[in-house]
Structures are given as structure tokens and as C-alpha cells.
N, C-alpha and C positions, 0 to 999 in steps of 0.2 A: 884520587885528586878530583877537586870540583872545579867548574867552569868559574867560577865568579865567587868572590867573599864578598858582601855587603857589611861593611860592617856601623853600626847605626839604626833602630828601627823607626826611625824619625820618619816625615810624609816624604822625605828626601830618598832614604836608604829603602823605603817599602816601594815608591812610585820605581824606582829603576829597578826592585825584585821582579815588580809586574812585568815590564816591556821588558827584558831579561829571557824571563819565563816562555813569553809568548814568541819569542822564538827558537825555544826548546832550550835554551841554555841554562845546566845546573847551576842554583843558587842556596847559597845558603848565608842567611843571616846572621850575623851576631849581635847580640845586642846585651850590655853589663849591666843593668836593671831586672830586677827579680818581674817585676808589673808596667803595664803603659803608666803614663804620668798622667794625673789627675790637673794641673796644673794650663790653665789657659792663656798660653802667650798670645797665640793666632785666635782672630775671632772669623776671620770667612776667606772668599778664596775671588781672586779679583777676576776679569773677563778672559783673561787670554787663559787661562785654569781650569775654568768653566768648560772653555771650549775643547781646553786637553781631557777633562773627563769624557765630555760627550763622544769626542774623536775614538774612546775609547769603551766606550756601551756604557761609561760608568754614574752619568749625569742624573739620573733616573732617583741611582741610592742615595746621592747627595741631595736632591731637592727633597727626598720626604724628612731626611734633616734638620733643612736650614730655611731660613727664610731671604726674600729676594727682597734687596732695596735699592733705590734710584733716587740717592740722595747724594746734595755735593757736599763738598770739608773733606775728601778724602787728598786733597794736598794740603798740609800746613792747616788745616780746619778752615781752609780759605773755601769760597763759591759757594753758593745759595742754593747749585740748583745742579742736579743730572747733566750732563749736554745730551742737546739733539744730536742725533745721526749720526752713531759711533758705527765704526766698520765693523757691525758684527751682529749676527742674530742672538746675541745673549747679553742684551744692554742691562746690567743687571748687576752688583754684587751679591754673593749668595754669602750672608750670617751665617757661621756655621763653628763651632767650637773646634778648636787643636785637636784636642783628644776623640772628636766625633770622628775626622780626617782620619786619625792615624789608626781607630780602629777599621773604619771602611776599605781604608787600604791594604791593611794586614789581614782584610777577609781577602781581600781580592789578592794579594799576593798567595796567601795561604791558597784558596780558589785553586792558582794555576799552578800549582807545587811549587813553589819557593819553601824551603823548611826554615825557619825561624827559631835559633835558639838562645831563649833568655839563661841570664846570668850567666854569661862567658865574654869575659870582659880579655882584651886585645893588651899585650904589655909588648911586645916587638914583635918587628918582623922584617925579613931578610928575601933576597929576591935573586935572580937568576937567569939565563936564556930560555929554562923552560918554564918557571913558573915563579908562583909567591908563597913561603912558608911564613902562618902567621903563631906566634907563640903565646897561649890563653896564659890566663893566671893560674891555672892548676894544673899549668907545667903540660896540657897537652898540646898537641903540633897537630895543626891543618893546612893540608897545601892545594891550591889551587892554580890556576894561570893567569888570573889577573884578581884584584882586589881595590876597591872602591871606599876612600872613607868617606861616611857621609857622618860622620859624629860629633856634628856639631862646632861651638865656635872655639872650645880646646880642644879640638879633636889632637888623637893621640896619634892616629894615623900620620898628620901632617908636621907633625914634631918628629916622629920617628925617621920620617922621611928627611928632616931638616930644610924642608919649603920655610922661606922666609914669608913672613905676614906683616908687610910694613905697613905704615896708616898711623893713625892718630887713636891716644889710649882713652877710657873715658874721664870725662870732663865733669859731666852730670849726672847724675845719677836719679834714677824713677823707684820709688816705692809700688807692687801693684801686687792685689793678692783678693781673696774672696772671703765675705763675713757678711754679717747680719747688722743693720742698724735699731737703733731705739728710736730714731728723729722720725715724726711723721713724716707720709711720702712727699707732701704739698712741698713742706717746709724741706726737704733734701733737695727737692728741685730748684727752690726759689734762691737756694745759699750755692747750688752749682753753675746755675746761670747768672747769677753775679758772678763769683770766683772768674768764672770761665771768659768774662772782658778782658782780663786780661792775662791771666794763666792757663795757655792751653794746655800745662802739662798737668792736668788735674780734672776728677769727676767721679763720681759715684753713683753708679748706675742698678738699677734693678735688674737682675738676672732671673729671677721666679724661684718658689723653692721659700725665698724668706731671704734668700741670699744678695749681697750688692756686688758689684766691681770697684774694687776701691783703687785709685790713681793718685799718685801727690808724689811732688818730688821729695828726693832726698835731703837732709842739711846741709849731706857731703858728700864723698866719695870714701867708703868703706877699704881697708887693704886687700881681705880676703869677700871680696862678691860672691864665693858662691856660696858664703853662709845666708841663711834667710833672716829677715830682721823679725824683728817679734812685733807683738800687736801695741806693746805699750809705744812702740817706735811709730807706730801708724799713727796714734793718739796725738802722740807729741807733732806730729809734722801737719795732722788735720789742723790743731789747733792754729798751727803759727800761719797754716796758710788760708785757710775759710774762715777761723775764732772758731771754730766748735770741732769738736771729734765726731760726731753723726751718734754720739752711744754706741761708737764700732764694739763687736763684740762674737765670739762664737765664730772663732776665721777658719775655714777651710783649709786653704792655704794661703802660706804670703811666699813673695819673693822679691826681687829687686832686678832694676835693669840699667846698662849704660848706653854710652851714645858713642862708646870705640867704634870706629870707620878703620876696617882694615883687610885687605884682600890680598890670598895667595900667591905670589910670584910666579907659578906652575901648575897647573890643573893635573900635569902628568909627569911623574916621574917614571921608567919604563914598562911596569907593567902594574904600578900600582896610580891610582888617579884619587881625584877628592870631587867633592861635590856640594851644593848647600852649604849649610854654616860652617863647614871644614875652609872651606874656598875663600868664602866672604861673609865678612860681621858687618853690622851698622844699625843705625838708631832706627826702630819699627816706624815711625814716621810713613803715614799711609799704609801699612800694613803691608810691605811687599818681601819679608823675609821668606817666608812660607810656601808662597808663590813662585820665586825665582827658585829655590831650593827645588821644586813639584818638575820645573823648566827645564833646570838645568838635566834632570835625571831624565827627561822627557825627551832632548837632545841628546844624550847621551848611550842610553838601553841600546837604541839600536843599531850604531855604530858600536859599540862596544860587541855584540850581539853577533856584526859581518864579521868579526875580528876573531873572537871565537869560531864561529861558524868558516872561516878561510876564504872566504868571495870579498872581504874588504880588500876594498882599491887603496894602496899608497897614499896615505896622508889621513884618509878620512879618521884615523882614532885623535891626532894630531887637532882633528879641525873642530874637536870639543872644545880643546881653551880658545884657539882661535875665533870661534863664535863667541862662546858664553864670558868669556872672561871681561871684555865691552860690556858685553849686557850687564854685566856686573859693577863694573866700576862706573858708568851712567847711574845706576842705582844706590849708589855710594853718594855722587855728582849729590843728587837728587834730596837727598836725605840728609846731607850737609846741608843743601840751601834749606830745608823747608826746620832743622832743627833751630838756623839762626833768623828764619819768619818767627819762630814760636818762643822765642826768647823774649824776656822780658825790660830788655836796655832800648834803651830812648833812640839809639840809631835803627834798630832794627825793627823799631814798632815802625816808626815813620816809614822804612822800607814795605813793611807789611800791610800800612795802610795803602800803600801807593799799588802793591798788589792783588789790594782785595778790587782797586777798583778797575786792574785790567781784567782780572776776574768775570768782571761782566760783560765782558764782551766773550761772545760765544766760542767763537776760535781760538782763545786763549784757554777759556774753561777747557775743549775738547782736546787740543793739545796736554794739559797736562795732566788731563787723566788717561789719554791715550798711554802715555808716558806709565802712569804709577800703573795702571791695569794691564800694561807691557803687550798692549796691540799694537803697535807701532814699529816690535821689534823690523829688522831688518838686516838680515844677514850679508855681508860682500860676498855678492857673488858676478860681480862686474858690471860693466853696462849693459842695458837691454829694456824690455816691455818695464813698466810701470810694477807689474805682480812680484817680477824676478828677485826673491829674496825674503821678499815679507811670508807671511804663514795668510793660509787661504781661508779666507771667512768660510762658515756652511754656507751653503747656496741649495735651493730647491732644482732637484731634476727631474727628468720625467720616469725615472724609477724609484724615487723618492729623497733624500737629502743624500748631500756629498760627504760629510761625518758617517753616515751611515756604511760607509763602501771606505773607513778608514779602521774598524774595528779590529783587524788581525794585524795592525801593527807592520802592514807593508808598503812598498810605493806604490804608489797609482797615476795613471794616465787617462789622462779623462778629456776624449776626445771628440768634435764637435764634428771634426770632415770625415769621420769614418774611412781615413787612406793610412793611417799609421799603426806602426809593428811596433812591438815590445818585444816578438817573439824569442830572442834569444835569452831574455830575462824573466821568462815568466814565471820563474820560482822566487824572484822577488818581489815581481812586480805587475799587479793587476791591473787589464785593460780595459777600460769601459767606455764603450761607443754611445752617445748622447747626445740630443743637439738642444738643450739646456739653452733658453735665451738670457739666462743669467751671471752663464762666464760671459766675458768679454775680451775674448780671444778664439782664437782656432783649436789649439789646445795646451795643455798643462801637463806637466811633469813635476807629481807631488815627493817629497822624500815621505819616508813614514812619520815624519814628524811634522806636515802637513803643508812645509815650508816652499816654495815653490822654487825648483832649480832648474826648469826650463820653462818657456813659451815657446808656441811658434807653430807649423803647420808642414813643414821637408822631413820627410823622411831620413835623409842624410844626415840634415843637422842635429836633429833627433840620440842618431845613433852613434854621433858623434861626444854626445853629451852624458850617454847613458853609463858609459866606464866613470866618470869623474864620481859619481857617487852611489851606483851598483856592480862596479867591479865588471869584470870580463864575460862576455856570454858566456852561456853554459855549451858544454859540447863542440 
């Protein structure tokens, strides 16, 4: 028996093999695909993602990657400009392709022993007080004690389970896939930036290679989506919507996408959970699929992890959907408004013009990119300091960065009076004495997910706080 089934090798199902791994817990992947996917749905990884790699040594492999931009339009294609003074030392989206993601991660997961095996695709699975047996398609049987779908938006996991996914089906439908054009570059650009006044669901961009990204919506709405449309289908829909095809030609790949908004009822059913596009679908719209997916496993590894491991405190496996499942349906919220900014009917332009122009006022810009790049989150975790709940920017100390002292994936206590004890926890949880004039507190109690679930400077109250989400002293 193994500690954990992933099953999904998506940035989803590989990011929770990592945090998994890193606290010794056996993992084993599955994943129904002979090869990674070639196919670029996600094109980069927004700030609060950024921050999760770094918190994790991993920032380093993703920048020789991708490139860093500080450009606005990442809501609704609405705002001109980056905002100033985002709570974060990584103001910055990192461009970075799906498939660059998912193999970086699948090194890193492979890295820390996670075994990863393709083509063994999940058809049922039955469950238990001691564990979860999952049943492959060649009839063999794997059993573990807990099992995680992270596979996607029909995931098989969450049917099997009979989790309800209620929401809204799609409406619209996007053409997007990768090829080559004949059109000079000049003349691509000068026919996308007219379209694009008023069709944001549409563009063709230069990827290098010889290769473009091709965008255009659908006619309609096809029965079966997961067939892929053909190139003459691209042709036909350039035409009706720019008057020219670009000479597309020579497509790498094409595929299609909708705008269904629809989120799991239950993150947990007893000992099997969902995660990522399993949990929750919705229209890409600023780019935060990918991202909450990276999150939720990022919340999730290491509560799953105490739970395995026997130190989990009562409730904490529980307190995955109770977090993420909000953070979820905000991004649902989110992605519905910004699909009927980008529509093309005479109510909604007028709405959109009236919010490109709160747009320009700076607090409005930094709100809602705070929002799409999900620094803002903010967990309940009651009344108290300002910190209490949100996730804790990097801060410079005088031993060097606070991400730096988050790498093994544990809590930390990061203390400014040099009077407080961890001591009965210190197999969870590292103490580091600092007088940093850049917290702005006495001191912090990080979860491993960086999240802050104490302030303060008593001892008592301290240790009063420490079972809620590292369980019982040791000894």
C-alpha cells in the first residue's frame, strides 16, 4: 500500500507529488497519457505562484524559462498599465508555456521520489476505513490511503465519486491552437489590432519557430468538445471575423475551449479529495486556471501530509475545501464578470467602457489584479492583527530572505523578541530568532503554506494556537 495516489500529471497533480514527497510521504502518480501534452493552454504563472515556487527553491528553474512582464489587460484586457505597489517582492507575471510548467515540475517531483506512471488510466475506485483501492484499465488494483483527483475538468475521479458539479455549461465557445501564417508580420499586426476594438476574444500572435497563436471564437458550440476542430474550421472563422485567414497553415496543434463556470460541491469525500480542474472549471479569462490548480495542491500537500504522517489536528484535512473552495468560486465570480466585459453586445460594451475608465484610477487597477494574481487571498481565520490569514510577502532578514527559511516545506516562527518556544513542536516546526525591521509585528507563526495563522508576542497565547494547525506536542 502507498501513502497517496495522484492521479493526473497536470501542474496540479505534480505540485501536490512535490509537497507530498517533501514530507516523506509515498506517492505515486498516475497519469492515462502515453506523453506530456504538447498543447499550450496556460501561458505563465501569475504572482502569488511565483511566490509558491520561490517559497519552494524552485523560482530559479522557472525564470531561466520564461520571461517577466508588467503589463496591464490582465483583467478583461481592461488597464494600460502594471499597478504600483503590489504586496509583493515579485511584481511581475512570469510568460512561461504549460508544458515548460509541467515538465519542471515532473522533474522536481521525480527529484524528490514521487514515481510517476504513464498510461494507467483510473476506471473505479472503492474506499474504506483503511484505505482507497483504485481499479486501472488492465484490470490491475492499487491500494493506498488516501487518493487525490487532480484530472482535470472531467475528471473521472469526481464522477466516480458522484460529487455534484453544478454551474453553468458553455455558452461560447473559443477556437485556439498553433500554425504558421503566409500574412506579413506588419500586415498580422495591423488587422489584429483593429479586430481586437472590439473582439477581445481574438489574436494571432508570433510564438518564434515560424509558429503564431491563433485565437477566434467559435460559430457555435460543438456536442462533442473534446474533438479538436480542423484547420479549415480556423480558416472559415478567421475569415468571418478579421476578412482574412492570415494564410494559416502547417498547425501544430488546434483545440477548442468553453466558458462552463462550474465547481465541485465537496473537495472531500472520505478519504479520497479532488483538486484543480477536478474541483473547478471556468472561462481562462486572465489566466488563473493553472494558478489556482498550482494553490490549491500548495494548500493542500501538507495537510494531507500531517494526516498521513498521524500529528494532524482534528479538522485540518477538512479545512482544504473550507479554504480553497471560496477561493474558488471568487474566481468563478471573477471570470463571469470579466467574460460579459468582453462580449460584444451594446450593454456590456457600455459597461466596459465605463470600466476601463475606473481602470485608471490606480486602486481600482491594483485591486483587481491583486484579485486575478490571488495575492489578496485571505483565509478566516478570525479576528486579529492585519497579517492574520493572508499568505506573508518575502521580506529581507538579517540572515537573508524569509522564502529562503520556507524551502523544506515546514512552519516557521519567525521571531523578532527572541522570548518565544516552539519547543514542543520542533519536528514541525522551525524557530528563527531575528529582529528584521521589516516584519511589522513581534512575531509570526507561518503554516507551511506561508499563510499566517498567528501574530503576536505571549508565550501562552503562542502555545495556545499551536494544536489548531500543528497538532499535539510531541512527547
Amino acid at each position: 500500500m502507498v501513502d497517496v495516489i495522484v492521479v493526473g500529471s497536470g501542474p496540479t497533480g505534480l505540485m501536490l507529488a512535490s509537497e507530498l514527497r517533501l514530507h516523506g510521504v509515498r506517492v505515486v502518480v498516475l497519469e492515462r497519457e502515453a506523453e506530456p501534452t504538447s498543447v499550450v493552454r496556460a501561458l505563465g504563472l501569475h504572482v502569488r505562484s511565483i511566490e509558491v515556487m520561490d517559497q519552494r527553491g524552485l523560482l530559479e528553474r522557472f525564470l531561466e524559462h520564461g520571461q517577466k512582464f508588467t503589463v496591464g489587460g490582465f483583467f478583461a484586457g481592461l488597464g494600460t498599465s502594471w499597478p504600483d505597489r503590489l504586496d509583493t517582492a515579485h511584481s511581475y507575471v512570469l510568460g512561461i508555456p504549460q508544458p515548460v510548467v509541467d515538465r519542471l515540475l515532473e522533474e522536481r517531483a521525480t527529484e524528490l521520489g514521487a514515481e510517476i506512471r504513464r498510461e494507467r488510466e483510473l476506471v473505479g475506485l472503492s474506499q474504506d476505513d483503511d484505505g482507497v483501492t483504485a481499479e486501472l484499465a488492465d484490470g490491475t488494483r492499487l491500494r493506498s490511503r488516501y487518493l487525490v483527483g487532480c484530472d482535470g475538468g472531467r475528471s473521472t475521479v469526481r464522477k466516480l465519486l458522484g460529487v455534484g458539479f453544478p454551474g453553468e455549461p458553455t455558452r461560447v465557445e473559443t477556437l485556439l491552437g498553433e500554425m504558421e501564417v503566409s500574412m506579413p508580420p506588419e500586415t498580422v499586426a495591423a488587422t489584429v489590432a483593429e479586430v481586437r476594438k472590439t473582439q477581445k476574444r481574438f489574436g494571432v500572435g508570433p510564438l518564434g519557430g515560424g509558429a503564431h497563436r491563433v485565437v477566434v471564437p467559435a460559430e457555435g458550440v460543438t456536442e462533442d468538445r473534446s474533438a479538436p476542430p480542423t484547420l479549415e474550421e480556423f480558416r472559415k472563422r478567421l475569415r468571418a471575423v478579421a476578412g482574412t485567414d492570415f494564410g494559416v497553415h502547417s498547425p501544430r496543434w488546434l483545440s477548442r475551449f468553453g466558458d462552463a463556470t462550474r465547481q465541485a460541491e465537496r473537495y472531500r469525500v472520505g478519504r479520497v479529495l479532488l483538486a484543480g480542474d477536478a474541483a473547478h472549471v471556468h472561462p481562462p479569462t486572465g489566466g488563473q486556471g493553472l494558478n489556482l490548480g498550482i494553490q490549491d495542491a500548495f494548500n493542500l500537500g501538507w495537510k494531507l501530509a500531517a494526516e498521513v504522517g498521524g500529528w494532524a489536528p482534528e479538522g485540518l484535512l477538512d479545512s482544504y475545501h473550507d479554504e480553497r473552495h471560496p477561493v474558488a468560486a471568487d474566481v468563478l465570480d471573477n471570470t463571469r464578470a470579466q467574460m460579459e466585459l468582453m462580449s460584444t453586445e451594446p450593454g456590456p460594451q457600455a459597461v466596459r467602457r465605463l470600466m476601463s475608465e475606473l481602470m485608471d484610477f490606480e486602486e481600482v487597477n491594483r485591486y483587481l489584479i491583486e484579485k486575478v494574481t490571488a495575492i489578496a487571498v485571505r483565509y478566516d481565520f478570525g479576528e486579529g492583527h492585519g497579517l492574520l490569514g493572508g499568505r506573508m510577502r518575502d521580506i529581507g532578514l538579517r540572515r537573508g530572505r524569509l522564502y529562503e527559511l520556507t524551502r523544506g516545506g515546514r512552519g516557521l516562527l519567525l521571531d523578532r523578541t527572541g522570548r518565544l518556544s516552539a519547543a514542543g513542536w520542533a519536528d514541525r516546526i522551525d524557530h528563527v530568532v531575528d529582529g528584521t525591521e521589516e516584519l511589522d509585528a513581534p512575531a509570526v507563526l507561518l503554516r507551511p503554506d506561508g499563510h499566517v495563522a498567528w501574530v503576536g508576542e505571549d508565550q501562552e497565547e503562542l502555545v495556545g494556537h499551536l494544536p489548531t494547525w500543528f497538532g499535539a506536542a510531541a512527547g
